[in-house]
Structure formats: C-alpha cells, structure tokens
C-alpha positions as CSV (number, residue, x, y, z in Angstrom):
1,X,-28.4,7.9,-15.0
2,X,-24.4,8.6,-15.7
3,X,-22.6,7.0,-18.4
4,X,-20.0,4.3,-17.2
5,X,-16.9,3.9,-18.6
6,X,-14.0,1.3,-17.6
7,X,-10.9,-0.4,-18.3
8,X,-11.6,-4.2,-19.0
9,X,-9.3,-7.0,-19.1
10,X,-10.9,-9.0,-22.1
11,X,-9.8,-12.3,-21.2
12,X,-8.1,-14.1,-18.7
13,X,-4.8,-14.3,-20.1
14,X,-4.8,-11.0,-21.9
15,X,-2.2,-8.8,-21.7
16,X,-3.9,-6.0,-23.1
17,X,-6.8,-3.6,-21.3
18,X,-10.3,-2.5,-23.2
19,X,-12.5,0.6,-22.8
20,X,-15.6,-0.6,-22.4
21,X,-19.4,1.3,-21.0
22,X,-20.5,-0.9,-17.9
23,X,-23.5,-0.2,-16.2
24,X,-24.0,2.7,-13.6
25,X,-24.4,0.8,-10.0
26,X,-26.4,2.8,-7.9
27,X,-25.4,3.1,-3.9
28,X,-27.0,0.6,-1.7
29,X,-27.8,2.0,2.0
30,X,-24.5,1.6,3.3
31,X,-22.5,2.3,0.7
32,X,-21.4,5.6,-1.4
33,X,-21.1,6.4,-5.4
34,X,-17.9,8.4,-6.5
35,X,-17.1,10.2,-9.4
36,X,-13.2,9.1,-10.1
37,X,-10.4,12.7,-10.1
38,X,-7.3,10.2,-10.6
39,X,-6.7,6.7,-10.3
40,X,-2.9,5.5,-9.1
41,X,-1.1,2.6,-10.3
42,X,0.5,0.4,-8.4
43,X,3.4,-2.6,-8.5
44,X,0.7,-5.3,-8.7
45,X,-1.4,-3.8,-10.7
46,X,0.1,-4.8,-14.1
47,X,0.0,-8.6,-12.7
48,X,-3.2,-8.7,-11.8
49,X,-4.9,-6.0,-13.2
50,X,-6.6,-2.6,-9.7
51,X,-6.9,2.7,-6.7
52,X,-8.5,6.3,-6.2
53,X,-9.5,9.8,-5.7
54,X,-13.0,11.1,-6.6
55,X,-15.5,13.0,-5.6
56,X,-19.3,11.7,-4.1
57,X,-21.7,11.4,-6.5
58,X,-24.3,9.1,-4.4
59,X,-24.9,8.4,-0.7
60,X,-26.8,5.2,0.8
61,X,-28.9,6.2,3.6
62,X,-26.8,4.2,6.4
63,X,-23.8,6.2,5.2
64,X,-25.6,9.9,5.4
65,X,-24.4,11.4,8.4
66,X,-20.7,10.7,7.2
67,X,-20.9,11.9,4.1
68,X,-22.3,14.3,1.7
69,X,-22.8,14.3,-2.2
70,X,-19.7,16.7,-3.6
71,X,-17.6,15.3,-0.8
72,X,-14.0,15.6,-1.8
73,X,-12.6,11.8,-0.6
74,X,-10.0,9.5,-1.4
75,X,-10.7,5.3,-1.1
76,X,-8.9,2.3,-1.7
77,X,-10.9,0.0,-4.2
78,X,-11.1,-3.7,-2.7
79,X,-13.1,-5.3,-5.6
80,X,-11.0,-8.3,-6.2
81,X,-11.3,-9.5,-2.7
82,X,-12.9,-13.2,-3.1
83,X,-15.1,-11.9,0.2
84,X,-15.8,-8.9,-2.2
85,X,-15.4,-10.0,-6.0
86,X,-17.7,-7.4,-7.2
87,X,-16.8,-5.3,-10.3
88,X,-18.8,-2.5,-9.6
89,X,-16.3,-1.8,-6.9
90,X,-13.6,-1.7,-9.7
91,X,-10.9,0.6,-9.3
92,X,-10.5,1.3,-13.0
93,X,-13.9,2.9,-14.2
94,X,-15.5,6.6,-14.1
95,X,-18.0,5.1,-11.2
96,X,-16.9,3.5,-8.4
97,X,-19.4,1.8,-5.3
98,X,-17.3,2.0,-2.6
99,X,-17.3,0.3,1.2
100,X,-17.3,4.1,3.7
101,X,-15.0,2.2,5.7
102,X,-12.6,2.3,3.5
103,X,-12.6,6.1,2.6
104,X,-11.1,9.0,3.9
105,X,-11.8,13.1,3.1
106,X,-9.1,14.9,1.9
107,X,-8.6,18.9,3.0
108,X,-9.1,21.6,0.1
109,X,-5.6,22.0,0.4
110,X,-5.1,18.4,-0.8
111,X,-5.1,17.6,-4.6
112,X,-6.4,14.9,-6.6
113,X,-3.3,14.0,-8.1
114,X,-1.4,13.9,-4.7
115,X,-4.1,12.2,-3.1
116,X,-4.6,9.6,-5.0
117,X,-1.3,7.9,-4.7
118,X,-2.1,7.3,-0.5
119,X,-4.7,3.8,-0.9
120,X,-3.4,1.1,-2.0
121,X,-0.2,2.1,-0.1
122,X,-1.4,2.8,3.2
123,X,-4.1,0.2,3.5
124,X,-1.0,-2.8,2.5
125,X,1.3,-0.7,5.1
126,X,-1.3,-0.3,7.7
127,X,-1.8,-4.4,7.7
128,X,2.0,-5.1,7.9
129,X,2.1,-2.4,10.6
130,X,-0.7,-2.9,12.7
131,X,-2.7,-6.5,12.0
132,X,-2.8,-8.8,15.1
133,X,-1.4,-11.4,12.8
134,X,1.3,-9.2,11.6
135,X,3.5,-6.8,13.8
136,X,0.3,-5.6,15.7
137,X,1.7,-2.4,16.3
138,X,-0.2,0.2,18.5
139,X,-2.5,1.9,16.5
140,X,-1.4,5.5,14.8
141,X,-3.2,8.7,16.2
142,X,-3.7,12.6,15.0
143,X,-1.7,14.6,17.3
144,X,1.0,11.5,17.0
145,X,1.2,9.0,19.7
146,X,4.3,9.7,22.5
147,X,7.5,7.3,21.8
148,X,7.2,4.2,22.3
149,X,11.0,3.0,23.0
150,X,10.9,0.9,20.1
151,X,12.5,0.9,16.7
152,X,10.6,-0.4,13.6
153,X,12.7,-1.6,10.2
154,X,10.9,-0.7,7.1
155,X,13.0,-2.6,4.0
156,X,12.1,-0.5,1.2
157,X,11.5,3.1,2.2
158,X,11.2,4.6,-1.1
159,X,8.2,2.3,-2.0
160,X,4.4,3.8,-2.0
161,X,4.3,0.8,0.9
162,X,7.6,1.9,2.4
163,X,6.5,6.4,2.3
164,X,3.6,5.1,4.2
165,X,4.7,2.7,6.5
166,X,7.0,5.7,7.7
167,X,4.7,7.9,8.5
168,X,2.5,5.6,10.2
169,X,4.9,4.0,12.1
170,X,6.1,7.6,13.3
171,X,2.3,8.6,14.3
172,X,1.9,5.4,16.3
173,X,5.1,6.4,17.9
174,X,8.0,4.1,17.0
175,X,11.2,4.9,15.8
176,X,12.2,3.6,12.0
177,X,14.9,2.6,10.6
178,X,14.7,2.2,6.5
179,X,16.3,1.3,3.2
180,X,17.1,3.1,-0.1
181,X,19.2,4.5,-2.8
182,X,21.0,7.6,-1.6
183,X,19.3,10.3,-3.6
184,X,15.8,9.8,-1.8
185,X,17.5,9.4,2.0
186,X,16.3,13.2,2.7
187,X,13.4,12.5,1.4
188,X,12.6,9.6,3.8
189,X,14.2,11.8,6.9
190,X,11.3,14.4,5.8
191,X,8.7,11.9,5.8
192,X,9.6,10.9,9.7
193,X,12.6,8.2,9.3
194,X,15.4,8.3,12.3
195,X,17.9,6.5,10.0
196,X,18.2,5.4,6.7
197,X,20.3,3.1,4.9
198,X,22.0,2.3,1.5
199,X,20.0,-0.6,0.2
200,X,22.8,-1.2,-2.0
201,X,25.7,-1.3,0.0
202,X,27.0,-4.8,0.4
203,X,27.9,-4.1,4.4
204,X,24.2,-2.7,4.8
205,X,22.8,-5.3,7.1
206,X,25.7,-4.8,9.5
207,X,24.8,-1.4,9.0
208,X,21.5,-1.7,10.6
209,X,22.6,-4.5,13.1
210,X,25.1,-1.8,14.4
211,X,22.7,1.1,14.3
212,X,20.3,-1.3,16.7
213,X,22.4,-2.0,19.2
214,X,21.5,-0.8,22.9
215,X,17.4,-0.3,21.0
216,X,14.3,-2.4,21.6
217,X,12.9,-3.7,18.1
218,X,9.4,-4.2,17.2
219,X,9.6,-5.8,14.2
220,X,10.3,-5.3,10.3
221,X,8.3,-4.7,7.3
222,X,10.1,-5.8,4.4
223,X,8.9,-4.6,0.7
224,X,10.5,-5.4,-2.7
225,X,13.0,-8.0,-4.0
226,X,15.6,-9.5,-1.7
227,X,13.7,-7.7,1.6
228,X,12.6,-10.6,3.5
229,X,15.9,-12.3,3.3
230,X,17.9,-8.7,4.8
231,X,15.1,-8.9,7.3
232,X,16.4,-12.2,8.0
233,X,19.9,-11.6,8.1
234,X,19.9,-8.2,10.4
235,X,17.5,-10.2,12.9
236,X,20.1,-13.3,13.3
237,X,22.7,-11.1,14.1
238,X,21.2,-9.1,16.2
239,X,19.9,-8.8,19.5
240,X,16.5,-7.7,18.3
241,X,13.6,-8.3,21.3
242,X,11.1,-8.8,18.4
243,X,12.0,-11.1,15.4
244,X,9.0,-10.6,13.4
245,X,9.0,-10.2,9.4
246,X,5.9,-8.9,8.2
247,X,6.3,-9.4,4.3
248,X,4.2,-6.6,1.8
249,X,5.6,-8.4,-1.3
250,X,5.8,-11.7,-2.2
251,X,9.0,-13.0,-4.4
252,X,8.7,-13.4,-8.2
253,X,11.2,-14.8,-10.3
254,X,14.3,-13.1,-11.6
255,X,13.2,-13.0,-15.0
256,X,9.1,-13.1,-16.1
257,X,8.6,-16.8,-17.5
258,X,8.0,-16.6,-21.1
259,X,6.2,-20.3,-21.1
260,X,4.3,-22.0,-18.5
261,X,4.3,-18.1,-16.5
262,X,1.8,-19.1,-14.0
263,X,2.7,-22.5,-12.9
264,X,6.4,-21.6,-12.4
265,X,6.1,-18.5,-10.6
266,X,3.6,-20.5,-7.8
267,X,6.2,-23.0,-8.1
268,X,9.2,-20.5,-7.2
269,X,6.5,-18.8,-4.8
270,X,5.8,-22.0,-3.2
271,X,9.2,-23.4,-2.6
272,X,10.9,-20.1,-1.9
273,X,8.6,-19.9,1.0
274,X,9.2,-23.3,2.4
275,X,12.6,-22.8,2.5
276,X,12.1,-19.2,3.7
277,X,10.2,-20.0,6.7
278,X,12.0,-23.5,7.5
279,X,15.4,-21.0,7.7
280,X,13.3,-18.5,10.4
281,X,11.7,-21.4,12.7
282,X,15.7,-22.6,13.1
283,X,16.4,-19.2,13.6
284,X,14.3,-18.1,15.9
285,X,12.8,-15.5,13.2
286,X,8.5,-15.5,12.7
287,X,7.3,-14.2,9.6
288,X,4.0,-13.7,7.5
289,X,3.1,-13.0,4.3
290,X,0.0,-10.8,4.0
291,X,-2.2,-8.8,1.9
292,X,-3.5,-4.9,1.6
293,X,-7.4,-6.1,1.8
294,X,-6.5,-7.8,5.5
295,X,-8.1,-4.2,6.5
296,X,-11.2,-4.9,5.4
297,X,-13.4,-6.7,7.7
298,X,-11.5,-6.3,10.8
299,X,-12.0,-2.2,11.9
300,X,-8.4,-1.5,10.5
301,X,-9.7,0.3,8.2
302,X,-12.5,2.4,9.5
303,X,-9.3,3.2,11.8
304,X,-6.9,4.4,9.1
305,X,-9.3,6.1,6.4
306,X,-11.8,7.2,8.9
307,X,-10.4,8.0,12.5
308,X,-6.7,8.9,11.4
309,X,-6.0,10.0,7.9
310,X,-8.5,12.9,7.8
311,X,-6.9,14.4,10.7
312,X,-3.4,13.8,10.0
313,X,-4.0,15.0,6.5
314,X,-5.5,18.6,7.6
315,X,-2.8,18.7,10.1
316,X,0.2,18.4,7.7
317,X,2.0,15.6,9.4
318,X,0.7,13.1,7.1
319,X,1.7,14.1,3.5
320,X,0.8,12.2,0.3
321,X,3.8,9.8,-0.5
322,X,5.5,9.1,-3.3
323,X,5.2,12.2,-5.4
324,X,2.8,11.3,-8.4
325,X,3.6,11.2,-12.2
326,X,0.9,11.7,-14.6
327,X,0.9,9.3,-17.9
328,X,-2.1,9.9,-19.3
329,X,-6.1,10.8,-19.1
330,X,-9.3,8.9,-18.9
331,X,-9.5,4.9,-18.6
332,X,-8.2,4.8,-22.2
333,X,-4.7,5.4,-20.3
334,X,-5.0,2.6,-18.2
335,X,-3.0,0.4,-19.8
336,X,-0.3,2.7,-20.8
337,X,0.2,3.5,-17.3
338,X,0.2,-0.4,-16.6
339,X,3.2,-0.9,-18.9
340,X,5.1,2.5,-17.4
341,X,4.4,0.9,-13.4
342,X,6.1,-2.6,-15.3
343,X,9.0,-0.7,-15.9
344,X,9.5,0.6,-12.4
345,X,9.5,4.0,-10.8
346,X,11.3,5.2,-7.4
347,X,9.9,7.1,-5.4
348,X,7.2,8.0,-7.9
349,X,3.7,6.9,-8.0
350,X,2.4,6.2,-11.4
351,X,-0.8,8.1,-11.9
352,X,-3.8,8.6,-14.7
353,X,-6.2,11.5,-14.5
354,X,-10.0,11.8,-14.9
C-alpha cells in the first residue's frame, strides 16, 4: 500500500498548514486513484484552504473502460463540497480519490506544470458560462461551435477564471469582450478575445458600452474586485438584450479584518449583496452569485473534462491558461505557495510540484 502524505490545516482557525501521513484510500468501483505531478493554487485557496495534475494509480471497476492505470489526467478536486466533504478527495496530498467525471486526459504534448493550472479555473468558468441558473450559454464543442451573433463580457480576463472563460466562450461560439492591464491585452487576443479593455481606465465602461453598440449581448461574467459593479454600470447604459451578471467572486472587504474576521466579512458580504441586487431589480439587471463545484452533479462536468477538454487540448485550440509559476516541491510547499497566491499574481498561476 503507498505512503500518503498531505497538507493539513491543524485547526480551524489556523493560519498555518502541517505535513502530515493520512491513510492511502483505495478506489471504490466508480471512482479512480491518482498519483499527484503538480498541484495549482488558487485565489481562494489561502481563505479556505484546496487542485491537480497526476497520473492513475488505481481504477474502480465502473470506471475501467475510461481509463487506464498510468493514465496521464488532469482533475479538479471537489472535496469540500458539503454534498462531498470527504478528505480523501483532498486536493493537497500525494493520493487523491477522484470523481471520473470530473477528469480530463491530457496529450503527451501537455505538461504537468501547464496542466495543472486548467481545474479549478475552468470548472468555476464553465458554471458562470454555461449553468442553467447562470448565463446558460450553449455548450462549448471540439472543432469550435459556428458564431453565435452574440457578445459575451468577461470582467477580469487576466484571471485563471477570466484565461478560461475566454476560451470557452470562443469554442461555444460567442464573441468576448474582456478586461485587463495593458501588458497582458495580446495575450488575451491570443487566447480568443475580440476586444479587450483597460481595466483601469476611468472611461472604461463607456468603453465597452460604445464597443457594444449595434451587438447582441449574452451576458457578463464578472471576476475580481469592483467586477460586478462595472458589470452593472455597462449594462444600464447600454442597450444590452441580455442583462445577466454571473458573479465568480464574491466581495471581501478592503482591508482583511484583524478582529472579529469572520463575522465582519459575512457581514460586508451580506449587506453588499442586498444592496447589490436591490440596485439590479430597479435596474432591470439579474445576477447570481455561484460557485466552481455547481458542475458537479449536474453533467457540466462530464461535458467539460470529459467530452470537450481532451479534444480541444490535443487540438491546440484550448491552451493551458495563465502560465504557471513554480514555488516549491512536495506538500511541505503548500503553504508557502498559499502565502505567494495572498500576495497576488497576474496572469500567473501559482504552482507546487510533486
């Protein structure tokens, strides 16, 4: 049997991850065992403390004409789910169980160090994207959908949410318009965007209000601080067909509270919403607030990791997005890369390898 290790978080207000040895979970019949390459680290991570590339170890017998042990894959770790809750689905450890339908293979062309920074970032853009209960787009295909028409706004382009929500926009065959600082707007372009925008430019919603006129909207994905409330703006001064604002991130204080964290932050959380969605309903703007594990459960996901990724990825017209940057090795690193991701990267995925 393998020996385990992972990254704990000791208590419940700790700040601080451990190395620990948990034990080795074997695969259940419909369910796979991987051996972790990398492990990417995202915005949330450091707030909550979670994803992957590996290689199968294990196959359950449901699971066997899908894949095979030595299987080069990459999966996006759901463990914290309260319809999952199940450690041995834990992101940060050596051996990871792991639900097939959230899994993709990756080409021998692809990398574990670019690979791993796709999960987390396309299973929370592929639910803003494509949910019923969100902008319930058409679904993205490998060769790429024909145009539909219609122009989607992704707030936040340079984002691991944002480099994905571009390209899966793009295959389902919409148009997007996007935000960021000027150094990565070729970037974007490359990565499928029609136009991009100076997120810091103080005339950058009229921007984008001008830039739609005469186009058909479908909606907007808005991710990172101050998004939802752009979304807002363009949409009320526009003539936008669809004003829907399907919201990745949800607001946190300016400053981290130093006493009382918890309670203020759901208290800024809770009123900032009120107030956010009583300004839509008079505005004729619908939003939602949702999260990346909305895949799971639904067929979403089986759709993204299983139908589409695979083939877009051998094709070359899905590329792994941001570009990854390595701070350390083995779970040990864990919480080194926590505190680098707390500090903020663009268009950089933070990243520790195995």
């Amino acid at each position: 049997m393998p020996t385990n290790h992972a990254a704990y978080q000791p208590a419940q207000k700790a700040t601080a991850l451990t190395v620990k040895e948990p034990p080795y979970t074997p695969a259940t019949s419909d369910s796979i065992v991987v051996k972790t390459g990398a492990v990417a680290i995202n915005p949330i991570d450091w707030l909550i403390h979670r994803v992957h590339l590996p290689q199968v170890v294990e196959v359950g017998k449901k699971v066997e004409n899908r894949f095979q042990v030595g299987d080069r894959v990459v999966f996006f770790s759901n463990a914290i789910d309260k319809d999952v809750n199940d450690p041995a689905q834990g992101a940060f450890q050596e051996y990871v169980k792991v639900n097939p339908d959230l899994v993709a293979h990756i080409p021998s062309s692809s990398d574990y160090l670019h690979a791993s920074v796709i999960p987390l970032g396309i299973a929370t853009a592929a639910a803003g994207l494509f949910n019923p209960e969100t902008l319930n787009l058409q679904h993205p295909t490998e060769p790429r959908r024909l145009s539909t028409g219609k122009t989607v706004i992704v707030w936040g382009g340079s984002t691991s949410v944002g480099c994905n929500a571009i390209q899966l926009a793009v295959a389902a065959g919409y148009e997007v318009f996007t935000t960021a600082s000027p150094k990565n707007f070729d970037y974007l372009k490359k990565l499928g965007a029609s136009q991009v925008f100076d997120y810091n430019s103080p005339t950058v919603a009229q921007d984008i209000i001008k830039a739609l006129k005469g186009r058909t909207t479908a909606g907007a994905l808005s991710i990172g601080r101050g998004a939802a409330e752009h979304c807002m703006m363009v949409f009320d001064k526009s003539h936008s067909t669809n004003k829907f604002v399907s919201m990745a991130t949800f607001p946190l204080p300016e400053k981290e509270p130093q006493s009382l964290a918890m309670l203020r932050t759901m208290v800024f959380f809770v009123s900032w919403l009120i107030s956010y969605k009583f300004k839509g309903m008079v505005k004729g703007i619908k939003s939602t607030m949702y999260s990346a594990s909305s895949i799971d459960g639904n067929g979403l996901g089986k759709v993204i990791f299983h139908d589409f990724l695979p083939k877009a990825l051998e094709a070359g017209t899905f590329v792994p997005a941001p570009e990854p940057e390595v701070v350390g090795t083995g779970v040990e690193s864990i919480q080194k890369a926590l505190d680098a991701q707390k500090k903020g990267v663009s268009a950089k995925k933070i990243v520790v390898e195995f």
